[in-house]
C-alpha positions, 0 to 999 in steps of 0.5 A: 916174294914181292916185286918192284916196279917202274924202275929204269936205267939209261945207257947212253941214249937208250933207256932199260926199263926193269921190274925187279922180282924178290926172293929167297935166292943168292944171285941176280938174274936178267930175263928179257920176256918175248914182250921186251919186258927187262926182269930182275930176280934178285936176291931180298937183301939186293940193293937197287945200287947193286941190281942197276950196276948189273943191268949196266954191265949185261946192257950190250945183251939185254939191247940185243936181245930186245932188238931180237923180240922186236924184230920178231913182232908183227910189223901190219901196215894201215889199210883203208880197204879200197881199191888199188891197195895190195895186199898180201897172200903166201908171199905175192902180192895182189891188187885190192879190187872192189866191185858190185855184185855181178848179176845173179849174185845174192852173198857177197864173197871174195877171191882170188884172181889173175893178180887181184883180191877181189871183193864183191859187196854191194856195201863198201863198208863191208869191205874190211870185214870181208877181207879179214874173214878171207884171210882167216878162213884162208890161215884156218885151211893153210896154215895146218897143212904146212905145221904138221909135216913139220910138227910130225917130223920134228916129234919123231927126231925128238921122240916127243908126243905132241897131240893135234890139238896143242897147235892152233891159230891165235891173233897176237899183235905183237909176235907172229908165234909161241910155245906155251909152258904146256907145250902148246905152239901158237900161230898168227893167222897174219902168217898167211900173208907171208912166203911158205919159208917165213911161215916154216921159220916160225914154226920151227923156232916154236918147235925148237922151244918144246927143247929149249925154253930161252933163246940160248946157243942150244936153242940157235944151234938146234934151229940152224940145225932143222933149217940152215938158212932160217935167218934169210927167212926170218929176214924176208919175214921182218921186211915183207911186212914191215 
């Protein structure tokens, strides 16, 4: 089996990169990875000819369903980590609000407050620092309680075994979950910014995974089947934080 790569073909004003995979098979296959990326697994007499004229034809679906992964990305605006700024926790908005240590107080520390983020430090610059480690601890003590029920639930319906420790917390920059061959389910600590609903639409689309590996009509049938209204949170998700 050998690969070819930095192959592209362009559909009126968009072009489809592709890699094409080569082995001991009888028909072409088009897979677009969660990353965007176009795979071709092609017979080794294919000719570049015959795989371009297939891409062409399956064009309309390939765009769609890129358009779907990209949706799906994490969309984290640039912050400067000074006040005034909002941020973002479960879904409601909070005024960042930097101020010196009050008296008496040794650590720097940061909480929540009647609608601001507050941040004590008597080093700005540590500011940035500080805010990430919040939302951190804050996705570490959250982002379980909400999985589990669901994780649990979802075992039992489906008569699955799923061990605690196949879930956890991993900063991906360009998806906000996934579901490993193993059966691992991966969650982006960033999720804790969003609304319970948004957060409860990604882990089910990766529970809806451990049956179903592609995004096929099973795959959407069955997530519309454990949460009807998941495309409005998906929605929400893509705008929130975009």
């Amino acid at each position: 089996m050998n690969d070819t790569w930095n192959n592209s073909i362009q559909i009126g004003s968009k072009i489809i990169d592709f890699r094409i995979e080569y082995s001991n098979r009888k028909t072409l296959g088009i897979t677009v990875t969660p990353e965007m990326n176009v795979l071709v697994k092609a017979p080794v007499n294919a000719s570049i000819e015959k795989v371009k004229e297939k891409i062409k034809r399956k064009a309309p679906c390939i765009i769609k369903q890129q358009s779907f992964f990209h949706s799906f990305q994490p969309k984290i605006p640039q912050r400067k980590y000074v006040s005034g700024e909002t941020y973002l926790y479960l879904g409601r908005q909070y005024r960042l609000k930097v101020t010196n240590y009050e008296l008496g107080i040794i650590n720097d520390y940061v909480k929540l407050s009647r609608g601001f983020l507050s941040v004590f430090t008597n080093d700005q610059n540590k500011t940035k620092q500080l805010v990430e480690e919040w939302y951190l601890q804050k996705a570490k003590e959250r982002l379980p309680k909400i999985a589990e029920p669901l994780i649990e639930k979802f075992c039992i319906k489906y008569n699955l075994v799923f061990k605690v420790n196949n879930f956890s917390l991993r900063v991906m920059p360009q998806r906000w979950g996934s579901c490993t061959s193993k059966g691992k389910i991966l969650i982006n600590p960033e999720l804790i910014k969003a609304p319970k609903g948004c957060i409860e639409y990604v882990i089910i689309h990766e529970l809806c995974h451990l049956i179903h590996h592609d995004h096929t009509k099973k795959f959407l049938d069955l997530q519309t089947k454990e949460m009807k209204d998941w495309e409005k949170w998906k929605m929400k998700l893509e705008k929130l934080l975009a």
